[in-house]
N, C-alpha and C positions, 0 to 999 in steps of 0.2 A: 164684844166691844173692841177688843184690841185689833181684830181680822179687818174691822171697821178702818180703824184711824192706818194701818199699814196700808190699807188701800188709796187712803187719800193724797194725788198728786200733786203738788204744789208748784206751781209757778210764780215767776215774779212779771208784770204786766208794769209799763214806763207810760209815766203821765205825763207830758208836758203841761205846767202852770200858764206858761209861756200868753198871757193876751188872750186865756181861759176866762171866763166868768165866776165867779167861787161859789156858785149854788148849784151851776150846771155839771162842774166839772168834781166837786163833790159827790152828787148822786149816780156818776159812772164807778166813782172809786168806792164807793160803799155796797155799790153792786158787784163790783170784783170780789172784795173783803167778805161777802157773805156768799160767795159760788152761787147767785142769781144766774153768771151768764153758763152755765155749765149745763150740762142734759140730765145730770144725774140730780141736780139738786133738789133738798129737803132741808124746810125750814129748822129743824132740830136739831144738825147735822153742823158741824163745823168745816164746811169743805172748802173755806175761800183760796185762793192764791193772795201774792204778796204783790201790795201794791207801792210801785217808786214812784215819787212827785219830787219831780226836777224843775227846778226855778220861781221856787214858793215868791220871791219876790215881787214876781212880775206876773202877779192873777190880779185881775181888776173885778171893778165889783157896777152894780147898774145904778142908777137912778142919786142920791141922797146920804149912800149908805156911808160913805166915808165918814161923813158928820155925823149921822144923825145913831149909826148901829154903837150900840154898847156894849163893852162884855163885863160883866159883874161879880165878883166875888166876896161869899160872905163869911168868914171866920166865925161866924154861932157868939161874939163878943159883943157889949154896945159899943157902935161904933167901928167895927171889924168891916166893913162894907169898902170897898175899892172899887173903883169901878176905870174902865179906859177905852178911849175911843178906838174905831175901827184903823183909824189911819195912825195914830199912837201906837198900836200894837202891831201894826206890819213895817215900822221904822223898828221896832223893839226884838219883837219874832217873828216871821210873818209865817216860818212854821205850824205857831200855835193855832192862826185862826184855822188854818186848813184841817189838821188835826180836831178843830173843836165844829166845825161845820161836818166833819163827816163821823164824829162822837153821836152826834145831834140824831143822826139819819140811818143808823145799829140799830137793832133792836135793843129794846131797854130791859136785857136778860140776863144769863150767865154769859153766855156766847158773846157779846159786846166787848167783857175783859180778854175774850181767849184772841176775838180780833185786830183790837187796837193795834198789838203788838206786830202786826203785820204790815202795818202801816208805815213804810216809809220816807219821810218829808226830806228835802233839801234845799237850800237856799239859792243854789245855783249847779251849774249841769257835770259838776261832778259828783259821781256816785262808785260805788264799789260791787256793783250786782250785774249778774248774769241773766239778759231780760229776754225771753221768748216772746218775738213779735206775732209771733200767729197767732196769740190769743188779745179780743180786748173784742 
């Protein structure tokens, strides 16, 4: 197992949010994050590279959803339940939704935790990573 993970090469791969759709541009980064676009890959296997999303502010969304999408939080309390609208939380964070649409779209295993962390969101176009454009 160890000959394994020494093998795996990692890159970082640059999103621009930039006037992206957030469903579309989600299921590219989720594809990064699980090494889908790699020749070697296997569903078991943690092989993704690291994904940067520059200008989480400025991803728009289709049809209704500003109003109508919810994000819900339940503390296990009566009464614990919050909940905030799609446009509320992109004035708030608009890292979290991108982060929480492409949570959504992991598989729902161990490997989800090992990925997350690969994931990294920014609010606008400065970043601090060395991005290999020949992959994406």
């Amino acid at each position: 197992m160890d000959e394994a993970k020494k093998k795996i090469e990692r890159r970082f791969v640059l999103f621009d949010a930039d006037g992206k759709i957030l469903g579309r541009l989600s299921t590219e980064i989720a594809t990064v994050l699980r090494g889908k676009n790699k020749v070697d890959f296997a569903p078991h296997i943690d092989a993704g590279d690291f994904a940067v999303v520059i200008n989480a502010d400025k991803i728009t969304v289709t049809g209704n959803k500003m109003e109508g999408k919810i994000y819900h939080t339940f503390s296990g309390y009566p009464g614990g339940i919050r909940s905030i609208k799609l446009k509320d939380q992109l004035i708030k964070d608009s890292r979290m939704v991108i982060k929480d649409a492409v949570y959504g779209m992991l598989p729902k295993n161990k490997l989800r935790d090992r990925m997350m962390p690969r994931l990294l969101v920014y609010k606008d176009e400065k970043h601090d990573h060395r991005i290999d454009l020949s992959v994406k």
